[in-house]
Jmol script that loads the backbone (N, CA, C; Angstrom):
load data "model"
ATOM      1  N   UNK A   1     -47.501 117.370-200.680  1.00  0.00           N
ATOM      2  CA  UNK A   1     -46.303 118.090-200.336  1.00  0.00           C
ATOM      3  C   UNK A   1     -45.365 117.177-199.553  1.00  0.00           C
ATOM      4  N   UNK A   2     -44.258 117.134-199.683  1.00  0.00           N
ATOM      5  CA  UNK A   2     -43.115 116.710-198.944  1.00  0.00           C
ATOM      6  C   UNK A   2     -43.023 117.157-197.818  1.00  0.00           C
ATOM      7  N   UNK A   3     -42.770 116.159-197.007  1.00  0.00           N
ATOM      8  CA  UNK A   3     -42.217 116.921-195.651  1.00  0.00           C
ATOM      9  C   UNK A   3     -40.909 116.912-195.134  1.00  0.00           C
ATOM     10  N   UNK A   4     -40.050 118.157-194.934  1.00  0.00           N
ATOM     11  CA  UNK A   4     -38.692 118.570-194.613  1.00  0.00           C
ATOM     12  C   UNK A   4     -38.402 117.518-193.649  1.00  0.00           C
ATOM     13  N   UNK A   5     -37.360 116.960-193.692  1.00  0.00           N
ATOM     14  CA  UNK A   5     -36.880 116.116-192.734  1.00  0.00           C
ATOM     15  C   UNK A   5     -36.351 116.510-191.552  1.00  0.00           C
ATOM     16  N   UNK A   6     -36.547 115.945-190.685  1.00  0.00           N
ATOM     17  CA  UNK A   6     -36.099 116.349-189.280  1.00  0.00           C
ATOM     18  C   UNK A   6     -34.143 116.087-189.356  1.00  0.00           C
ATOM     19  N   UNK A   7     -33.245 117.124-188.644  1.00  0.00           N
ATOM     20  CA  UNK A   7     -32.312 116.725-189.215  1.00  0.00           C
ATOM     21  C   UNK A   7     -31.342 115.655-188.399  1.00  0.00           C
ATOM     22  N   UNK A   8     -30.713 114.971-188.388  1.00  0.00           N
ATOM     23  CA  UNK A   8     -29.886 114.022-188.013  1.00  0.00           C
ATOM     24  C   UNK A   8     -28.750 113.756-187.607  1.00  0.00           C
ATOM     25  N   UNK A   9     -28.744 113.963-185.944  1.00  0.00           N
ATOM     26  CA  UNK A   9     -27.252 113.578-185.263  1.00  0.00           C
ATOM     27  C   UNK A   9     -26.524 112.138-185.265  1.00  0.00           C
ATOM     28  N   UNK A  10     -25.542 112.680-184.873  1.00  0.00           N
ATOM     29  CA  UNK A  10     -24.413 111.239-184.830  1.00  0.00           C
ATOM     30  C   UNK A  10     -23.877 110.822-186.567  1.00  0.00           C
ATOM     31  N   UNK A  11     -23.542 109.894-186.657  1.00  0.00           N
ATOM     32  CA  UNK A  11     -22.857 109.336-188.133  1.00  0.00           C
ATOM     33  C   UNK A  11     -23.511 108.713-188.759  1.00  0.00           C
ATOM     34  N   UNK A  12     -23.121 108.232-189.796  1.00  0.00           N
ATOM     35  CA  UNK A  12     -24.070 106.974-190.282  1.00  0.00           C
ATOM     36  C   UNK A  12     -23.059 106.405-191.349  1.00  0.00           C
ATOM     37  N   UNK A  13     -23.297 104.970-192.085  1.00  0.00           N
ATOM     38  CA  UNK A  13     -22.567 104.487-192.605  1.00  0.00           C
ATOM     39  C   UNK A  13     -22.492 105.296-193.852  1.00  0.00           C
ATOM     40  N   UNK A  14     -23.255 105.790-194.783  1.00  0.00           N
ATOM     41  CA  UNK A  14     -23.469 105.865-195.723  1.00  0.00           C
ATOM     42  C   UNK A  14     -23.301 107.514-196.082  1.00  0.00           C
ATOM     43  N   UNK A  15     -22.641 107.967-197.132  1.00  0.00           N
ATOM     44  CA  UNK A  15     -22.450 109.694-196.785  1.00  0.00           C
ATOM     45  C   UNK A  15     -24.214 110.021-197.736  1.00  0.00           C
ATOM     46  N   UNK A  16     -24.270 111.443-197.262  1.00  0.00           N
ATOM     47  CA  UNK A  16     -25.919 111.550-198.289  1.00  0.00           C
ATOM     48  C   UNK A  16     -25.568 111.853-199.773  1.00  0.00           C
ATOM     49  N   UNK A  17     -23.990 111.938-200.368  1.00  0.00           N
ATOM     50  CA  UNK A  17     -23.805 111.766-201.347  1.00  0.00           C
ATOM     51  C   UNK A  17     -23.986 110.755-202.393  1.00  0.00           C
ATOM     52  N   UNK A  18     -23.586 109.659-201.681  1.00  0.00           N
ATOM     53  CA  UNK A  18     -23.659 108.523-202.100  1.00  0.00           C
ATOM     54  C   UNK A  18     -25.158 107.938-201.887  1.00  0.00           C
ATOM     55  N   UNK A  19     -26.517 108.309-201.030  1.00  0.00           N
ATOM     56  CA  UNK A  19     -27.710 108.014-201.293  1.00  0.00           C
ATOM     57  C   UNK A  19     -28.359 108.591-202.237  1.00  0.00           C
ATOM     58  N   UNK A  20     -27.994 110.048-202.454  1.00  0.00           N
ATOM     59  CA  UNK A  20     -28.133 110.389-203.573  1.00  0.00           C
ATOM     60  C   UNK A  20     -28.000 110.292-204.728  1.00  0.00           C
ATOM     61  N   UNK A  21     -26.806 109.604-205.242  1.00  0.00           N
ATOM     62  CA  UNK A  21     -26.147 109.039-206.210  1.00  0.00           C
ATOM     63  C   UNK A  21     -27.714 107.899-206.324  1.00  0.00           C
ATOM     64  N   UNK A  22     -27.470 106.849-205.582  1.00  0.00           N
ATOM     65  CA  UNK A  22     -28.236 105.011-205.574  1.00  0.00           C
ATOM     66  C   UNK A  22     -29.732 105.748-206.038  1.00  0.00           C
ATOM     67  N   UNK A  23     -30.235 106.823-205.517  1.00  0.00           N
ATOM     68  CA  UNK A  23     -31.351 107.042-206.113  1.00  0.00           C
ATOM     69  C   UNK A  23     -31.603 107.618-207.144  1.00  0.00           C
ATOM     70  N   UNK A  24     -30.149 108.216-207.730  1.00  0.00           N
ATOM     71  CA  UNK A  24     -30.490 108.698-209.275  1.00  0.00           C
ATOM     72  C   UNK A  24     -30.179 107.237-210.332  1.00  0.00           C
ATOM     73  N   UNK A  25     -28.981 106.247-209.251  1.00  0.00           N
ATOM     74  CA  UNK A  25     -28.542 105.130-210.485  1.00  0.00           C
ATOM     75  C   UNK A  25     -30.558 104.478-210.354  1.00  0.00           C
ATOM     76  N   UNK A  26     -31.169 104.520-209.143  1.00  0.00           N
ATOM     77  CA  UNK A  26     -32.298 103.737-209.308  1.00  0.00           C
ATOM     78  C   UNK A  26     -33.084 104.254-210.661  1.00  0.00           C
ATOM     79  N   UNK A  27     -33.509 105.552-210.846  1.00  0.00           N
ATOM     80  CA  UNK A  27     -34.380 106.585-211.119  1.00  0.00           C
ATOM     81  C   UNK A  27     -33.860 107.345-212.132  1.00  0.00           C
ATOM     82  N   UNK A  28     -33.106 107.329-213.093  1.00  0.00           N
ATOM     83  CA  UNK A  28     -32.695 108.675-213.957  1.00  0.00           C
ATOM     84  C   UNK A  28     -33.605 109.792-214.498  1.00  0.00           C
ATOM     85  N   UNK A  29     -34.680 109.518-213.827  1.00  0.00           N
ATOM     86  CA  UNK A  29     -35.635 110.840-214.236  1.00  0.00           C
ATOM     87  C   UNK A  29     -36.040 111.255-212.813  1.00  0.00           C
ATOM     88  N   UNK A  30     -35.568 111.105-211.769  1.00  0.00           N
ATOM     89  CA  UNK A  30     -36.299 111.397-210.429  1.00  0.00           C
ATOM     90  C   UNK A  30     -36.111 113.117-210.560  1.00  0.00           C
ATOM     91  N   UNK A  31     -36.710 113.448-209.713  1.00  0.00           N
ATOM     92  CA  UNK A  31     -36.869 114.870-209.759  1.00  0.00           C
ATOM     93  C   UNK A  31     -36.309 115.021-208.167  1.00  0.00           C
ATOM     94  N   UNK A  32     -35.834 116.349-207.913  1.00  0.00           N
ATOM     95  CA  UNK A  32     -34.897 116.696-206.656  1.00  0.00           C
ATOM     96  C   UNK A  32     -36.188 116.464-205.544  1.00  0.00           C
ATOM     97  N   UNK A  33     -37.167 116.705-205.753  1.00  0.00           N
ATOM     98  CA  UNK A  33     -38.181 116.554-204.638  1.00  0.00           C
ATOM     99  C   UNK A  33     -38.144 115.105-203.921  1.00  0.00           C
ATOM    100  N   UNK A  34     -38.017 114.555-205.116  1.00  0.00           N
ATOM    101  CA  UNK A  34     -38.174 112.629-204.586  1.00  0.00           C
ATOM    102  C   UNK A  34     -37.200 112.349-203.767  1.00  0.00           C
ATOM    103  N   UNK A  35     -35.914 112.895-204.574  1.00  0.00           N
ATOM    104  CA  UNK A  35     -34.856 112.409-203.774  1.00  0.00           C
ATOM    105  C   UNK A  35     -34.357 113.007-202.432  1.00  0.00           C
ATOM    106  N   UNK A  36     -34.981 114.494-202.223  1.00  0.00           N
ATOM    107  CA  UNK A  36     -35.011 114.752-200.982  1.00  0.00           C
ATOM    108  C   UNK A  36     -35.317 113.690-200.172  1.00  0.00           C
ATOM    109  N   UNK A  37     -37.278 113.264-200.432  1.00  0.00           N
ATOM    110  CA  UNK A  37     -37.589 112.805-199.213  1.00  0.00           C
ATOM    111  C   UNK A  37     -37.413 111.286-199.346  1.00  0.00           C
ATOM    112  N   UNK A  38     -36.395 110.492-200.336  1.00  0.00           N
ATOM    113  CA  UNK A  38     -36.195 109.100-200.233  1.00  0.00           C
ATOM    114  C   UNK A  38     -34.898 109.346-199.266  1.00  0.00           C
ATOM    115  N   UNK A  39     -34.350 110.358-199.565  1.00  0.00           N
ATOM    116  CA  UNK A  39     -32.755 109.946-199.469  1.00  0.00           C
ATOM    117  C   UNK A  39     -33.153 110.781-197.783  1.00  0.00           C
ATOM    118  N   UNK A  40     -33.923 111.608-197.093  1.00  0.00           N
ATOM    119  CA  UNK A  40     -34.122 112.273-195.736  1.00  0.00           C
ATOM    120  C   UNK A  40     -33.008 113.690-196.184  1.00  0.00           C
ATOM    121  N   UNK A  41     -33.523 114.347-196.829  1.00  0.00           N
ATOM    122  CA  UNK A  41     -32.480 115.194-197.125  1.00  0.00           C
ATOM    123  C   UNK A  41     -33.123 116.870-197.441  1.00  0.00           C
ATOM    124  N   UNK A  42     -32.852 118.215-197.484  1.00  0.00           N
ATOM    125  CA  UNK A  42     -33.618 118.936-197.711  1.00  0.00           C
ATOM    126  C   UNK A  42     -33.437 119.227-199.559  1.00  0.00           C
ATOM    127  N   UNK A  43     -34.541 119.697-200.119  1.00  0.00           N
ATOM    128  CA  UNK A  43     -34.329 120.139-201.421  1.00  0.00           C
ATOM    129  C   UNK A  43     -32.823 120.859-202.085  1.00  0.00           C
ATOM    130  N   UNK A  44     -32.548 121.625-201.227  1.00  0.00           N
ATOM    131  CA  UNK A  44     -31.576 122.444-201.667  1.00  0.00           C
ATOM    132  C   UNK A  44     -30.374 121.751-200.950  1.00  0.00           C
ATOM    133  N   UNK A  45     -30.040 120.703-200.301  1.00  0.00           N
ATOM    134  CA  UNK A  45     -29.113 120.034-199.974  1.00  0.00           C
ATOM    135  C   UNK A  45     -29.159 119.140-200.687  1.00  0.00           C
ATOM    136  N   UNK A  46     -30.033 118.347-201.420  1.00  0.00           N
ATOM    137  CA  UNK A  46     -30.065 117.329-202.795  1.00  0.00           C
ATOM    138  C   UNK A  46     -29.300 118.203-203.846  1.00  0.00           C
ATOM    139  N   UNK A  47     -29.739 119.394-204.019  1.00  0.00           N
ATOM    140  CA  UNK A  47     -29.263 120.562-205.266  1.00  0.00           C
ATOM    141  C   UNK A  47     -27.683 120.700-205.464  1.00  0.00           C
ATOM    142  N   UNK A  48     -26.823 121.142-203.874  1.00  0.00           N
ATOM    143  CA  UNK A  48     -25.767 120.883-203.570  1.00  0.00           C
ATOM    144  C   UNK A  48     -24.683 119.579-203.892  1.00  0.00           C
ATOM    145  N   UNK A  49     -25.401 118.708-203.830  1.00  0.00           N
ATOM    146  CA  UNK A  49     -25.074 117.398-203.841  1.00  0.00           C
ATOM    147  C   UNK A  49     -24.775 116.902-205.193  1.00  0.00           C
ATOM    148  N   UNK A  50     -25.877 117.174-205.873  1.00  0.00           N
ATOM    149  CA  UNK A  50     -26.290 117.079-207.750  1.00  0.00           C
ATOM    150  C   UNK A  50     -24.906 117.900-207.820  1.00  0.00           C
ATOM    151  N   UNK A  51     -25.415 119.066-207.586  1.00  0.00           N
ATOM    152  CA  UNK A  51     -23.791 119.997-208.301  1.00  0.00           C
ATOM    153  C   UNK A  51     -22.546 119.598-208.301  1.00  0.00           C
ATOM    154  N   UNK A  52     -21.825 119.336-207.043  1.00  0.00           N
ATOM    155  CA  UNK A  52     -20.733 118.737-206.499  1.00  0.00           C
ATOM    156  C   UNK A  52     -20.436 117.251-207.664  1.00  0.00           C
ATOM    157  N   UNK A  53     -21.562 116.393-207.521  1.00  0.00           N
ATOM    158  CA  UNK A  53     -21.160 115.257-208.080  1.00  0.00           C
ATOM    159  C   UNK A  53     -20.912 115.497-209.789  1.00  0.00           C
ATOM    160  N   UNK A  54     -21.733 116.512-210.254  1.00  0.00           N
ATOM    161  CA  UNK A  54     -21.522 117.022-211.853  1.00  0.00           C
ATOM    162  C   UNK A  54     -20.020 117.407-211.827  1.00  0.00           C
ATOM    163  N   UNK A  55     -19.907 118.437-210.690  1.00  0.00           N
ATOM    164  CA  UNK A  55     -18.693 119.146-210.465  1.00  0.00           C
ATOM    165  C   UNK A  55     -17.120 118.010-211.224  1.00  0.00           C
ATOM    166  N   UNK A  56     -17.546 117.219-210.097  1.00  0.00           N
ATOM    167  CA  UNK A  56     -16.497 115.968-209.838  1.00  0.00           C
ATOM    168  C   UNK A  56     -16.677 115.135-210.989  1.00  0.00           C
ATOM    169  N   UNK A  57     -17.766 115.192-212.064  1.00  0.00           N
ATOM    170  CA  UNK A  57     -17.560 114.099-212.952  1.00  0.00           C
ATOM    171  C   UNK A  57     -18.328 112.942-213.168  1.00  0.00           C
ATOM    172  N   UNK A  58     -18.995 112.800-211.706  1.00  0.00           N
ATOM    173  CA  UNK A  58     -19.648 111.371-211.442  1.00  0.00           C
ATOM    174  C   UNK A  58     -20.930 111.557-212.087  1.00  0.00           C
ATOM    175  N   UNK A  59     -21.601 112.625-212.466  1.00  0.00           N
ATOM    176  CA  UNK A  59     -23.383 112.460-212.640  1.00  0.00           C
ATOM    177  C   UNK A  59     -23.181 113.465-213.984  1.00  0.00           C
ATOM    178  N   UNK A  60     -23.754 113.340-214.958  1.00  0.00           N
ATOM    179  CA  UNK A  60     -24.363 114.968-215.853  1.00  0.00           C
ATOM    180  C   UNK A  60     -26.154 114.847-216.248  1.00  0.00           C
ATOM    181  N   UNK A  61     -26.329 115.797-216.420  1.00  0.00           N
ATOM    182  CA  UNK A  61     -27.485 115.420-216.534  1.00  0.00           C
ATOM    183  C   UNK A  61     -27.914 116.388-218.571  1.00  0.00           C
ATOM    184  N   UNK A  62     -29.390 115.731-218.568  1.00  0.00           N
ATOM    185  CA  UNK A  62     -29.786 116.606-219.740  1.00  0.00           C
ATOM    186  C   UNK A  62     -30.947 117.240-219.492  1.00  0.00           C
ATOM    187  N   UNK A  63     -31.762 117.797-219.891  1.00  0.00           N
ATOM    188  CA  UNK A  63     -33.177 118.169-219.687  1.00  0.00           C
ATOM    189  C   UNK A  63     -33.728 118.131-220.807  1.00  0.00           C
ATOM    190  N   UNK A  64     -34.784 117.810-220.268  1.00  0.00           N
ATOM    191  CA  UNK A  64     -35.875 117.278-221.302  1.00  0.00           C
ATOM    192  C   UNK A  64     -37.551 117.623-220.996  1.00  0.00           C
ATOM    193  N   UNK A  65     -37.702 118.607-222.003  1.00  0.00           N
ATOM    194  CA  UNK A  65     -38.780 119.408-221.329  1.00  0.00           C
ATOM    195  C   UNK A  65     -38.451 120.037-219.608  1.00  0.00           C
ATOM    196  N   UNK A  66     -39.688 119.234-218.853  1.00  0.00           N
ATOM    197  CA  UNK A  66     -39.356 120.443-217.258  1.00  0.00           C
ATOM    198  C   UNK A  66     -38.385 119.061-216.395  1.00  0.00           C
ATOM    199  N   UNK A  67     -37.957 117.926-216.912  1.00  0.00           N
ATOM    200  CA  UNK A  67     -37.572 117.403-216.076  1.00  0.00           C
ATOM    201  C   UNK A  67     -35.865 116.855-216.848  1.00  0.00           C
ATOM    202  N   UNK A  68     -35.229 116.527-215.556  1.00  0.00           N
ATOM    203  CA  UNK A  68     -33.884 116.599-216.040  1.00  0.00           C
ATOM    204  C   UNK A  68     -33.557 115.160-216.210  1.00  0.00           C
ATOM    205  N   UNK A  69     -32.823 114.567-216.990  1.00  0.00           N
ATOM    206  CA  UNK A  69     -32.442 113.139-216.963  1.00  0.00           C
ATOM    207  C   UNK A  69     -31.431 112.939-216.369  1.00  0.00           C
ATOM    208  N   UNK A  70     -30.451 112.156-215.300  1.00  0.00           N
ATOM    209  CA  UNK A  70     -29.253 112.081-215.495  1.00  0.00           C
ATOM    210  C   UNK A  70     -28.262 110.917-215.771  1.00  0.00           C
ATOM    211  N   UNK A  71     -27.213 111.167-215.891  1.00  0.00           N
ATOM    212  CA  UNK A  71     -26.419 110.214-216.239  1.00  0.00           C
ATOM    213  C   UNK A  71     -25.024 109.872-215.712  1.00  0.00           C
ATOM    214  N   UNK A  72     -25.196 108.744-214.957  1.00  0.00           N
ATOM    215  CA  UNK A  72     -23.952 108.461-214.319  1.00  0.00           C
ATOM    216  C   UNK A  72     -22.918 107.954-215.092  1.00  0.00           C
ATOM    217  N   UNK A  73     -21.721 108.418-214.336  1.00  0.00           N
ATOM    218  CA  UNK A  73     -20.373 107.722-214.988  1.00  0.00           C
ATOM    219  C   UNK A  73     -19.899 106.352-214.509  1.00  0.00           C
ATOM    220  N   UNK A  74     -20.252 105.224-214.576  1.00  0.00           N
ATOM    221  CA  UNK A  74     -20.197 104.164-213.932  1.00  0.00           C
ATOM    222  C   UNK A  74     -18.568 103.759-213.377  1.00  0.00           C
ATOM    223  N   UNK A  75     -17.512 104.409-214.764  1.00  0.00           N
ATOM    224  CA  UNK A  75     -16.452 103.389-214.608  1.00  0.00           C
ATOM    225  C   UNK A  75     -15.534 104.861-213.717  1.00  0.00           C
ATOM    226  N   UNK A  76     -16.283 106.044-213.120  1.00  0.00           N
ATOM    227  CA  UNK A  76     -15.011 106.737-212.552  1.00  0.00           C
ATOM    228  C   UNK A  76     -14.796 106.140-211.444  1.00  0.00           C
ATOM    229  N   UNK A  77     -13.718 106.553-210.531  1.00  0.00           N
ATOM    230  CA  UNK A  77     -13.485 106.001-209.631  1.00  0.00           C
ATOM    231  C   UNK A  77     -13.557 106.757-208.037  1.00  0.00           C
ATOM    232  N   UNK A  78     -13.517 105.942-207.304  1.00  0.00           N
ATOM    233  CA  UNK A  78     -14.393 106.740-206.297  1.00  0.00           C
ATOM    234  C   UNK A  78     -12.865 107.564-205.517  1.00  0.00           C
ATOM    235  N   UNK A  79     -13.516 108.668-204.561  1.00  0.00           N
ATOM    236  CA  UNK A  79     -12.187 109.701-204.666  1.00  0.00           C
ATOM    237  C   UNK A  79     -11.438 109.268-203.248  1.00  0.00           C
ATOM    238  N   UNK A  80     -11.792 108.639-202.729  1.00  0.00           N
ATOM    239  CA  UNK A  80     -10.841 107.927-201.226  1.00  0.00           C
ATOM    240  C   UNK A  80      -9.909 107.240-201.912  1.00  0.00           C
ATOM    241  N   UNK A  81      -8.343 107.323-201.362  1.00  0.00           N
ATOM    242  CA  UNK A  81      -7.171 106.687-201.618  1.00  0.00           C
ATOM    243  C   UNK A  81      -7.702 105.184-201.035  1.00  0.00           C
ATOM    244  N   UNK A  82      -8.395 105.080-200.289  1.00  0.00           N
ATOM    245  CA  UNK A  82      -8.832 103.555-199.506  1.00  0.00           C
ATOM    246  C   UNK A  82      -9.044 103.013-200.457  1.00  0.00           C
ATOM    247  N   UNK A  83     -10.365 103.276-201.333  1.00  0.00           N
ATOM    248  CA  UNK A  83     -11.115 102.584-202.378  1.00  0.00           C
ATOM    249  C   UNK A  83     -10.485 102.885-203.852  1.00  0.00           C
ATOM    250  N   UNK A  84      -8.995 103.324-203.428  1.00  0.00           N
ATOM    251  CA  UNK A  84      -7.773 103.358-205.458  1.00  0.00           C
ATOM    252  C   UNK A  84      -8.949 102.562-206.260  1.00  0.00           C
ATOM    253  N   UNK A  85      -8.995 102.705-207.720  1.00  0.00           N
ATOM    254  CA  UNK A  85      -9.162 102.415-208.702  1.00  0.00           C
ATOM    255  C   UNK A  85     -11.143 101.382-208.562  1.00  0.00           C
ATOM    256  N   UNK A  86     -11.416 101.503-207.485  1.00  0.00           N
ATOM    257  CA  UNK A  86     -12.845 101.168-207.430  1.00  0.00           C
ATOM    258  C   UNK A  86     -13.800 101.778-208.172  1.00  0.00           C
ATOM    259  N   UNK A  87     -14.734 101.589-209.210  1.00  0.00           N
ATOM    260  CA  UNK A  87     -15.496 102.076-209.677  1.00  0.00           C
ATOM    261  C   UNK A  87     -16.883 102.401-209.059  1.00  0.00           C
ATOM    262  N   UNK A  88     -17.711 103.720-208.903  1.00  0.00           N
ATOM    263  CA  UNK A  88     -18.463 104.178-208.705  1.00  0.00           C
ATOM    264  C   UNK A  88     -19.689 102.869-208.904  1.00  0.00           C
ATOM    265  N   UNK A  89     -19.392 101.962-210.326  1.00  0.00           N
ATOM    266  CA  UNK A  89     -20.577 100.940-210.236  1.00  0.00           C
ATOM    267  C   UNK A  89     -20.403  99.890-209.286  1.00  0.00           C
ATOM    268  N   UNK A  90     -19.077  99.908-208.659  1.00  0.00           N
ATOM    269  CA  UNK A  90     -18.931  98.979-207.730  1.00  0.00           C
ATOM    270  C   UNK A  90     -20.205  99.180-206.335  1.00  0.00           C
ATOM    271  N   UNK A  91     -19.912 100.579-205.909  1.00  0.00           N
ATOM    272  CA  UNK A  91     -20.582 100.941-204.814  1.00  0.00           C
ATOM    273  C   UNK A  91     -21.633 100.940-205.276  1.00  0.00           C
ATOM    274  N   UNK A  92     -22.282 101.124-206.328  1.00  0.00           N
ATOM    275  CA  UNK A  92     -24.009 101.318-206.483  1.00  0.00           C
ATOM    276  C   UNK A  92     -24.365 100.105-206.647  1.00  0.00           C
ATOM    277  N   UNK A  93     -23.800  99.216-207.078  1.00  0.00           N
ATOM    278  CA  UNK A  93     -24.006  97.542-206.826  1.00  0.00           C
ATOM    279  C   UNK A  93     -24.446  97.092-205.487  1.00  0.00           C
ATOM    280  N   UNK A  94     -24.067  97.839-204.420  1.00  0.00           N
ATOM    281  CA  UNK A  94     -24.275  97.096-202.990  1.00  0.00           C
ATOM    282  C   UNK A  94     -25.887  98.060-202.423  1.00  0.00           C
ATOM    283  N   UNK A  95     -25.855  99.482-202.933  1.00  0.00           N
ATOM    284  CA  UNK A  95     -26.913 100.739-202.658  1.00  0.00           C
ATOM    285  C   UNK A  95     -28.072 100.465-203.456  1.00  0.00           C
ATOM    286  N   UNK A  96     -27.871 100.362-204.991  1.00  0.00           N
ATOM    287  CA  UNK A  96     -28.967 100.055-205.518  1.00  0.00           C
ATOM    288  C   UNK A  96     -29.752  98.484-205.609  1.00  0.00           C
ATOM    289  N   UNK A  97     -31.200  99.418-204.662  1.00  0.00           N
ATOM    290  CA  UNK A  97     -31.891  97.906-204.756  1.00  0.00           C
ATOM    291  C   UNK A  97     -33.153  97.605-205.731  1.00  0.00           C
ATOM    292  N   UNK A  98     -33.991  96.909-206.115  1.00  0.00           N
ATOM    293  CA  UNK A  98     -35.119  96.479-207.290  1.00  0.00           C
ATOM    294  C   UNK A  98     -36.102  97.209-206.125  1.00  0.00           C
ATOM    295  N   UNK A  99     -36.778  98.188-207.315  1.00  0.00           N
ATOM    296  CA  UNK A  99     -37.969  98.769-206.640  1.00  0.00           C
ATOM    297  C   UNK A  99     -38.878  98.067-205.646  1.00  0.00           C
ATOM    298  N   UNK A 100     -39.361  96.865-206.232  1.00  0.00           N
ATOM    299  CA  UNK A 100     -40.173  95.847-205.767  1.00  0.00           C
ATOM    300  C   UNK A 100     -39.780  95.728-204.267  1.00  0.00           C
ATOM    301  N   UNK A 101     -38.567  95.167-204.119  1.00  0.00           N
ATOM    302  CA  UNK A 101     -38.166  94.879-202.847  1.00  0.00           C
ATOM    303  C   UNK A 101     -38.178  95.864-201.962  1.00  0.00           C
ATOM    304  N   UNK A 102     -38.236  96.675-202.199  1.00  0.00           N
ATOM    305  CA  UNK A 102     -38.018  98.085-201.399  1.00  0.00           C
ATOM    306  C   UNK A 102     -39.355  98.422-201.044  1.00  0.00           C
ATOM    307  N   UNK A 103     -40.408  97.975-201.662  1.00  0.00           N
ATOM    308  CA  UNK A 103     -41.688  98.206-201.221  1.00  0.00           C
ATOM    309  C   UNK A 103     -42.390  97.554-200.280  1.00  0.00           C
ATOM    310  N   UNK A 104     -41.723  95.876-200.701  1.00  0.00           N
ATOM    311  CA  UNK A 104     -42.628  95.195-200.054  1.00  0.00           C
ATOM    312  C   UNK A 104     -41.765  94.820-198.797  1.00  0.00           C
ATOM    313  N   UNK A 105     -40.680  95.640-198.219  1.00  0.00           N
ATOM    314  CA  UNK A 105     -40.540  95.368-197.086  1.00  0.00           C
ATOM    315  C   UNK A 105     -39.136  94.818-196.719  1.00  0.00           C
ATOM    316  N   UNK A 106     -38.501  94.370-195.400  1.00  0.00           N
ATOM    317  CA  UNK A 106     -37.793  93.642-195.300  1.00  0.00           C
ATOM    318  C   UNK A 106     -37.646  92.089-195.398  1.00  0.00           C
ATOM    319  N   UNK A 107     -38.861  91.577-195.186  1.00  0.00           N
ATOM    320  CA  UNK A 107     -39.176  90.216-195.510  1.00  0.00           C
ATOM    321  C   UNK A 107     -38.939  89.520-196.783  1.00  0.00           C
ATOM    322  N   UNK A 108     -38.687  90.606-198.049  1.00  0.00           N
ATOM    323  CA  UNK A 108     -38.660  90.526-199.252  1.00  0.00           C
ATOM    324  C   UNK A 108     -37.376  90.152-199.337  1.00  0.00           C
ATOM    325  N   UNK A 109     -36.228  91.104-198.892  1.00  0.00           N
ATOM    326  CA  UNK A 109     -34.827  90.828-199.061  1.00  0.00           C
ATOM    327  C   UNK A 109     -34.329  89.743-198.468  1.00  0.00           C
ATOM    328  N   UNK A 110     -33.157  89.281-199.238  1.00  0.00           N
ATOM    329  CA  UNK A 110     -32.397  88.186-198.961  1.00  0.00           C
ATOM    330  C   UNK A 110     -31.590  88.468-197.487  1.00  0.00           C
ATOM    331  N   UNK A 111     -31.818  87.637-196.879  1.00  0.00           N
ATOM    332  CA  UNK A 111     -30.730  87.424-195.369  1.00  0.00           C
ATOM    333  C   UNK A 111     -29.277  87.557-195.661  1.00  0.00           C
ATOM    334  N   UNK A 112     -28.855  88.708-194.138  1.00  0.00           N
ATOM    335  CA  UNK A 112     -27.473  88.657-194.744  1.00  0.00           C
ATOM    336  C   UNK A 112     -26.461  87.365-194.066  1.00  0.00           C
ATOM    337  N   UNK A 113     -25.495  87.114-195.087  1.00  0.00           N
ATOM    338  CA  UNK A 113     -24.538  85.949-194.531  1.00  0.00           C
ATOM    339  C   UNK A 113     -24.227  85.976-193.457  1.00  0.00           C
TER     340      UNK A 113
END
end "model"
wireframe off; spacefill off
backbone 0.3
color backbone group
């Protein structure tokens, strides 16, 4: 069983939209459970999230048997006037990382400049 995340004051860089997103561009078969507890998020606030982004264009999904596939729109663009004409694959370029690395730690990843 998953465990509900404790929930989280103050800001953070990253909205839980957009972690949500990096773990479906990782995963197109993840199931809402996973991405709850990768992304620290509750089930039905992943659900919210899925919807909104279908809503908007950025994700659709299909189903297939009990699990859903989805599918991002790489070339829309993201909805801040800041980031005009930036593509959604831009940002998942910097979010999405190789499974591998993510497992084996920080030691794995490259140093930042």
């Amino acid at each position: 069983m998953v465990e509900v995340p404790q929930s989280h004051r103050g800001w953070t860089f990253i909205t839980s939209h957009a972690r949500v997103l990096a773990a479906i561009a990782d995963n197109p078969s993840i199931r809402v459970r996973e991405i709850a507890a990768r992304c620290h998020l509750t089930e039905r606030a992943v659900a919210r999230i899925i919807a909104d982004l279908e809503q908007a264009g950025y994700l659709s999904h299909t189903r297939e048997g009990r699990t859903n596939t989805y599918r991002i729109e790489p070339d829309k663009v993201l909805r801040h006037p800041a980031e005009a004409g930036l593509p959604v694959a831009s940002l998942l370029s910097l979010l999405v990382q190789d499974e591998t690395a993510r497992t084996k730690g920080p030691a794995a990843r490259s140093p930042v400049a």
